[in-house]
C-alpha positions in Angstrom: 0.0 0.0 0.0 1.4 3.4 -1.2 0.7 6.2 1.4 -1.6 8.9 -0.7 0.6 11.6 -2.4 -2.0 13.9 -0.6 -1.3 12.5 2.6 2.4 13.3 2.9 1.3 17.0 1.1 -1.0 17.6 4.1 1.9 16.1 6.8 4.4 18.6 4.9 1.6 21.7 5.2 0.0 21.0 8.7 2.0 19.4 10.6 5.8 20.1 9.9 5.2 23.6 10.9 3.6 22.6 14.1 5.7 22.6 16.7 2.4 21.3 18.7 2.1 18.3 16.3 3.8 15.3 15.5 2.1 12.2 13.2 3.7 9.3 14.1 3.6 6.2 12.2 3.3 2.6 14.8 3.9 -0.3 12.7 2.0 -3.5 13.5 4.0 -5.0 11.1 6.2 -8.3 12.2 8.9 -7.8 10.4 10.9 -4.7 11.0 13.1 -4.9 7.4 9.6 -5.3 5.6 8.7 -2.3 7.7 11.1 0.1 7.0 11.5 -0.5 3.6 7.7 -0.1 2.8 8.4 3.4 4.9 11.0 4.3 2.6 10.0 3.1 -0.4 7.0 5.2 -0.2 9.4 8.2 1.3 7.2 8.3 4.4 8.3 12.0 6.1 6.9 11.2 9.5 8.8 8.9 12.1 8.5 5.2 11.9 8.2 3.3 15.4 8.3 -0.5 15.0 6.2 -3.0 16.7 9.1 -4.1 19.4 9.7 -0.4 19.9 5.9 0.0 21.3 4.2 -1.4 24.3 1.7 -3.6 22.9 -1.1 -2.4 25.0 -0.6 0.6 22.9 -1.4 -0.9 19.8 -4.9 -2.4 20.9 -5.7 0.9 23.4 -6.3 3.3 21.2 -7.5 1.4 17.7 -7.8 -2.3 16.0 -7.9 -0.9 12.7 -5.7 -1.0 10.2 -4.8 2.2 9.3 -6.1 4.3 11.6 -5.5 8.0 12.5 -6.1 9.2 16.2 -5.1 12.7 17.6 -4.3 12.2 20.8 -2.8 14.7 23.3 -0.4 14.7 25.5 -1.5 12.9 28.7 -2.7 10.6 25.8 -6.6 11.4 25.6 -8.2 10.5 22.5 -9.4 14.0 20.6 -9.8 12.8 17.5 -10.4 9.6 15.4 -10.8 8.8 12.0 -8.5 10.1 9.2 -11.0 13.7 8.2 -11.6 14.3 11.5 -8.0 14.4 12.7 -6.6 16.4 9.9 -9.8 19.0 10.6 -9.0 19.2 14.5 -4.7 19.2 14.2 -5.6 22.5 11.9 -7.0 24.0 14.6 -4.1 23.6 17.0 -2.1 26.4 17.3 
């Protein structure tokens, strides 16, 4: 799966200049090689964290969904969910 041109146009617009916003990318994905080079290969701008790098109750907290997008802020609080709605609320962060 190729991430959406649009995507990494909205990461570069939205959130790089944010110093209030990261996107973070948690890979559920077995095999860290396989991982990072589907992160490359589609020049993914955001940070990769791989699945031994996470505590796994992260993984299943927050969503089961594959992908998913979830704003959450700092003391971890779900604000968002759902890949319109979090690009609409991030926006509004300031």
């Amino acid at each position: 799966m190729q991430a959406a041109p649009q995507l990494v146009e909205s990461y570069q617009k939205d959130v790089v200049p944010n110093p209030k916003v990261e996107m973070i990318h948690l890979s559920r994905d077995r095999n860290n090689a396989a991982a990072l080079k589907w992160a490359s290969k589609d020049k993914l701008p955001w940070p990769t964290i791989m699945r031994d790098q996470i505590d796994a109750s992260l993984l299943t907290h927050y969503s089961n969904r594959l992908p998913t997008y979830i704003l959450i802020d700092r003391e971890g609080n779900k604000v968002a969910e759902g890949k319109g709605p979090v690009w609409s609320k991030l926006k509004t962060i300031k």
